[in-house]
C-alpha positions in Angstrom: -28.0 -51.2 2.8 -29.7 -48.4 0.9 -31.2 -45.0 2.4 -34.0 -45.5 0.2 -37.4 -47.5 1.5 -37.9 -48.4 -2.6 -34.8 -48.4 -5.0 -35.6 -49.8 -8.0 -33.1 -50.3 -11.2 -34.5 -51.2 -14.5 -37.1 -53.5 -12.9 -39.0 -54.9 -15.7 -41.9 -57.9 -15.5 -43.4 -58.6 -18.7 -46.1 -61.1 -20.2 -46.0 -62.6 -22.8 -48.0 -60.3 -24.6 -45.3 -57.9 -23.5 -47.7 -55.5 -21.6 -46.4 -55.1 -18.1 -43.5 -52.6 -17.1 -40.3 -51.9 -18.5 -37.1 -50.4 -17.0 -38.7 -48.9 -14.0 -36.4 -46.9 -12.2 -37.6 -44.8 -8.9 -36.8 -44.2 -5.4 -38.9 -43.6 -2.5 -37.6 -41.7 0.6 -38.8 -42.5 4.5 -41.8 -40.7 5.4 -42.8 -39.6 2.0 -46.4 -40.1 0.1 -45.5 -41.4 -3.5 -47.8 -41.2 -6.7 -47.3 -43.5 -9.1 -49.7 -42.8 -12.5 -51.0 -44.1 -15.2 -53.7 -44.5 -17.8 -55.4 -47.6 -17.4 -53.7 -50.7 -18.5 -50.4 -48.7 -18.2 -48.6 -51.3 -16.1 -49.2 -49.2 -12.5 -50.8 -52.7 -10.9 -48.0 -54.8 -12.2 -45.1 -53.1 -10.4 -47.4 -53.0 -6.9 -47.4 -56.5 -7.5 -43.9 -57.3 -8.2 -42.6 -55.1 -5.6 -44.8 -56.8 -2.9 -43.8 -60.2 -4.6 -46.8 -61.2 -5.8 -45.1 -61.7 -9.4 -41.3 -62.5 -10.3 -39.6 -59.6 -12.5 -38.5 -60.4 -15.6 -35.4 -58.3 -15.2 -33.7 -55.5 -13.2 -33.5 -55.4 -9.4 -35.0 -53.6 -6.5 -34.4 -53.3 -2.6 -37.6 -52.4 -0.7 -36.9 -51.6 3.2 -32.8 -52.1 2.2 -33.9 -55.4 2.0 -33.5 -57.7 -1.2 -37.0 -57.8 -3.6 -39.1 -61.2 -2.2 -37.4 -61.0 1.3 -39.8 -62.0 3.8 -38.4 -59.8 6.4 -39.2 -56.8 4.2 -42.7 -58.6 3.4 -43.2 -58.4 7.7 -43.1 -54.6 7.3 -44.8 -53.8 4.0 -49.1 -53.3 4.2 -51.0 -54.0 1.2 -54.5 -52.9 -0.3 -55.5 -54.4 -3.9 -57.5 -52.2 -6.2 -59.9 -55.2 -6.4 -60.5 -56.6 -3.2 -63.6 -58.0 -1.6 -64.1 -59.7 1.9 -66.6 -61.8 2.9 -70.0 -59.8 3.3 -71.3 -62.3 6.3 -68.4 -61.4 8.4 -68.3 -58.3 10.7 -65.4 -55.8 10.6 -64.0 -57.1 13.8 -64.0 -60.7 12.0 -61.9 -59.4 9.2 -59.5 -57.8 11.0 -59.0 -60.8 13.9 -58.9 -62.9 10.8 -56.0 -61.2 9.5 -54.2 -60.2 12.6 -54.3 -64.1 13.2 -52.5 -64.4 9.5 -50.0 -62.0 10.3 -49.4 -63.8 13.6 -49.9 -61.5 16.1 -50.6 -62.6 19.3 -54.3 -62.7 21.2 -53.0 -60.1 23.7 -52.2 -57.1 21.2 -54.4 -57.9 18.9 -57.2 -56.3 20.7 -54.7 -53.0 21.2 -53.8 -53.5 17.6 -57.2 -53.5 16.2 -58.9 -50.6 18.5 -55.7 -48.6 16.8 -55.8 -49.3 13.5 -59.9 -48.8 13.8 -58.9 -45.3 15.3 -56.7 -44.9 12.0 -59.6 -45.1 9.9 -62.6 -43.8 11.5 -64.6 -46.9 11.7 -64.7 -46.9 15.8 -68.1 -48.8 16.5 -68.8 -49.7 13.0 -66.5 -52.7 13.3 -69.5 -54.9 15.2 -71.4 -54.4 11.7 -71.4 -56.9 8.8 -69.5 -56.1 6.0 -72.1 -56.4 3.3 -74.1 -53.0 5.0 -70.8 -51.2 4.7 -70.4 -48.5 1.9 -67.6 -48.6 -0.5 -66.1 -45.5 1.5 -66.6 -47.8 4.8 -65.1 -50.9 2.9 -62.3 -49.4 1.8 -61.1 -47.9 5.3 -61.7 -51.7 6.9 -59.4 -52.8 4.0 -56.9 -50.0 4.5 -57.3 -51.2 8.5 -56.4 -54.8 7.3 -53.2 -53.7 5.7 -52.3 -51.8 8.6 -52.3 -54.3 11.4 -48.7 -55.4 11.0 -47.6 -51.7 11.5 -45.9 -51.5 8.6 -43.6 -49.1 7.6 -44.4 -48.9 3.8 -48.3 -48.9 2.7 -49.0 -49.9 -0.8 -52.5 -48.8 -2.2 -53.8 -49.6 -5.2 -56.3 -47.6 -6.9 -58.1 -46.5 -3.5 -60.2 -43.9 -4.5 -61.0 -45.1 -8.0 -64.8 -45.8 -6.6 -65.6 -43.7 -4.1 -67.5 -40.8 -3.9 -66.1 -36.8 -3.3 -66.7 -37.7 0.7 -65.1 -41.4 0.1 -61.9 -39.5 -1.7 -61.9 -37.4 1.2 -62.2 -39.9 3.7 -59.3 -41.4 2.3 -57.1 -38.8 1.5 -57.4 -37.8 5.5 -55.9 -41.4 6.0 -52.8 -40.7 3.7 -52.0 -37.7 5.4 -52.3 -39.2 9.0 -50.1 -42.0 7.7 -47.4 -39.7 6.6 -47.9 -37.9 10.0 -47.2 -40.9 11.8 -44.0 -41.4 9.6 -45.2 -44.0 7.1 -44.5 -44.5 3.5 -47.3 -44.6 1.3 -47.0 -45.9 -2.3 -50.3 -44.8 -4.2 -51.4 -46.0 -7.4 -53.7 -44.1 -9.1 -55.1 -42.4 -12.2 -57.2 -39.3 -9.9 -54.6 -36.9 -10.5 -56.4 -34.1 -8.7 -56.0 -36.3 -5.1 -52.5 -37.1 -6.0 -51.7 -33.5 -6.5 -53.4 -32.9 -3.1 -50.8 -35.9 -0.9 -48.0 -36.5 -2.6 -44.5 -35.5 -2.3 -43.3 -36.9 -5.1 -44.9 -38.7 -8.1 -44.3 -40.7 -11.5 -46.2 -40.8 -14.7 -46.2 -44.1 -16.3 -47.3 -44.9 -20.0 -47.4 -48.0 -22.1 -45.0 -49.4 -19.4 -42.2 -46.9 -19.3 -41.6 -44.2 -17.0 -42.0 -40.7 -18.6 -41.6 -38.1 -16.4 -41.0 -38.3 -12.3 -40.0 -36.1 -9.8 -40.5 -34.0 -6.5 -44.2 -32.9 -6.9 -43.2 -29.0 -6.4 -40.4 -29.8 -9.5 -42.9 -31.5 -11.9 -45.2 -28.3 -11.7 -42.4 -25.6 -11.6 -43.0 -23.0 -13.9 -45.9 -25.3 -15.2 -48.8 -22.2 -16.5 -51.2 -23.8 -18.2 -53.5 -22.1 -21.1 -56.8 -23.7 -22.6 -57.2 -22.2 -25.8 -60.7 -22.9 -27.6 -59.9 -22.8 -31.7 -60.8 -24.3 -34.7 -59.4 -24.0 -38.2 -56.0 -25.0 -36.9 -53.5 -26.5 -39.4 -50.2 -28.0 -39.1 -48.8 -24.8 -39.7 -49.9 -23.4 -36.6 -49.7 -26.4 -34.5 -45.8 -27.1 -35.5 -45.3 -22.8 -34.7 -47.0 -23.5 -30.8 -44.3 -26.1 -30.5 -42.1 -23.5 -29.8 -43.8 -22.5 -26.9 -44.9 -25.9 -25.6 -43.4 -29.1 -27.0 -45.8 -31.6 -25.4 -48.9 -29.6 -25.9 -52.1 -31.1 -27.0 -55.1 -30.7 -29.6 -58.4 -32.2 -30.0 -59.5 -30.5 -32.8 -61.6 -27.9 -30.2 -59.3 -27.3 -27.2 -55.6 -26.4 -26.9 -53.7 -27.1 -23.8 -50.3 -25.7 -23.5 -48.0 -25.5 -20.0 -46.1 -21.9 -20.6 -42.9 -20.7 -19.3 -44.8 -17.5 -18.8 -48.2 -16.4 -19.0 -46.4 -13.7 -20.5 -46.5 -15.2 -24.1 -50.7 -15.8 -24.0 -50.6 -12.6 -26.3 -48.2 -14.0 -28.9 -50.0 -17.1 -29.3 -53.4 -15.5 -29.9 -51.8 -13.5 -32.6 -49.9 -16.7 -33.9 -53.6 -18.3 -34.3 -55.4 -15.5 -35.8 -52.4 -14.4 -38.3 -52.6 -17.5 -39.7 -56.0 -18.0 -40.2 -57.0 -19.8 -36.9 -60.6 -19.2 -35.6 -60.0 -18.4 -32.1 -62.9 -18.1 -29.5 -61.7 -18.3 -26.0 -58.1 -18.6 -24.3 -58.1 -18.9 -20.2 -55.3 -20.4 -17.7 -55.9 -23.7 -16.5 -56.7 -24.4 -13.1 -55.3 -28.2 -12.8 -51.7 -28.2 -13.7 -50.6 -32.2 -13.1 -53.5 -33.1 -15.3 -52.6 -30.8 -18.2 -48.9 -32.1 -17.4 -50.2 -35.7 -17.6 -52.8 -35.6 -20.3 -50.0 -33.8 -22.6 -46.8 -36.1 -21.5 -49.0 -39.4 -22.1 -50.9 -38.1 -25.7 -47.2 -37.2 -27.2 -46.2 -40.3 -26.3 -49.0 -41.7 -28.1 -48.3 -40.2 -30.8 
């Protein structure tokens, strides 16, 4: 049995347009918040899926909980929120959730324990008598997350749950990730909002076109990661394939430069590596978010 709560090797599922995932190869330890990132379309939604069992893989394997991928005893312990979701808007909170403790067969009891604590979980304590269809999208995402938690799972999957909230929505539910991990769950995120990844998770990978291209310990991905903006124009290929040498993956738009540095030290040498060679340059400052200069750069080189 494995020490991991998600081991995957090689785990592939693709369509037959060939989008999907290919050789997906993570682990998740107990206790930890995991971000898993992508550009849209990158193939972050077709792994949640095929490690809850929603689809087959095409190829690979994968243990979630030690247990074999599809197991049902690992499917008793696993919560799960879709990015697109939507419950009934006649029924009340307390509907939804006695609608699903009844599909996850829990008896008449605890579920009335079981949903005052998940409501506690999620701040919606009194709100629960309301119908859905006055909630907010903040509100109705927190019932959802309080639906997936009913089982008391051990692992948490979440799917895009930020993508539509406001700042006080992200907030809302970036308070519920940490209390999970307090309470010695393992949350899976999905997401593309680096800036809330950078602020839960232990651990993260980037995702692109389907293939993994860079994961790791949060604190590793971002060691030693300085990032410059440089504003320039007149910047030929002679310049750009001289920055190389201080940043392989860095990025150009034709008006901004991004670069992650070893050092901040070198900021002089590559103002006077633009100007010498004829480069108009008009501003150069460090970067405040580092795992979206990491990820913007990682993801355009491999575009290119």
């Amino acid at each position: 049995m494995s020490d991991w709560i998600i081991e995957t090797k090689g785990l592939t599922k693709q369509y037959e347009n060939q989008k999907g995932c290919v050789d997906i190869s993570i682990n998740v330890g107990q206790g930890e918040v995991f971000g898993f990132l992508g550009p849209n379309g990158a193939g972050k939604s077709t792994l949640i899926k095929t490690l809850v069992g929603l689809l087959f893989p095409t190829s690979g394997s994968a243990e979630i909980l030690g247990l074999p991928l599809g197991s049902l005893e690992a499917k008793k312990r696993i919560g799960y929120l879709p990015e697109l979701f939507k419950y009934q808007e006649w029924m009340t909170g307390s509907d939804l959730l006695k609608f699903h403790a009844e599909l996850y067969k829990i008896d008449k009891k605890a579920m009335r324990v079981k949903i005052e604590e998940v409501l506690d979980i999620v701040h919606m304590k009194g709100s629960e008598q309301y119908k859905i269809g006055t909630y907010s999208k903040g509100m109705q995402q927190r019932i959802g997350m309080a639906s997936a938690l009913l089982c008391d799972p051990q692992l948490i999957f979440l799917d895009e749950p930020t993508s539509a909230l406001d700042p006080i929505g992200r907030k809302e539910v970036r308070d519920i990730i940490l209390e999970l991990k307090q309470r010695g769950k393992t949350v899976f995120l999905n997401s593309h909002l680096l800036s809330e990844v950078e602020q839960v998770c232990d651990s993260a990978a980037i995702i692109s076109h389907g293939h993994i291209i860079k994961q790791g310990q949060m604190q590793e991905l971002l060691k030693g990661q300085q990032s410059l903006e440089i504003q320039a124009d007149s910047i030929d290929h002679r310049i750009l394939s001289q920055l190389e040498a201080y940043d392989e993956y860095f990025s150009y738009d034709g008006q901004i430069i991004r670069m992650n540095l070893k050092s901040m030290a070198d900021t002089p040498d590559i103002a006077a590596l633009i100007v010498q060679n004829g480069g108009k340059l008009y501003s150069i400052k460090p970067s405040s978010n580092k795992l979206e200069d990491l990820f913007i750069q990682l993801v355009e080189k491999g575009e290119q």
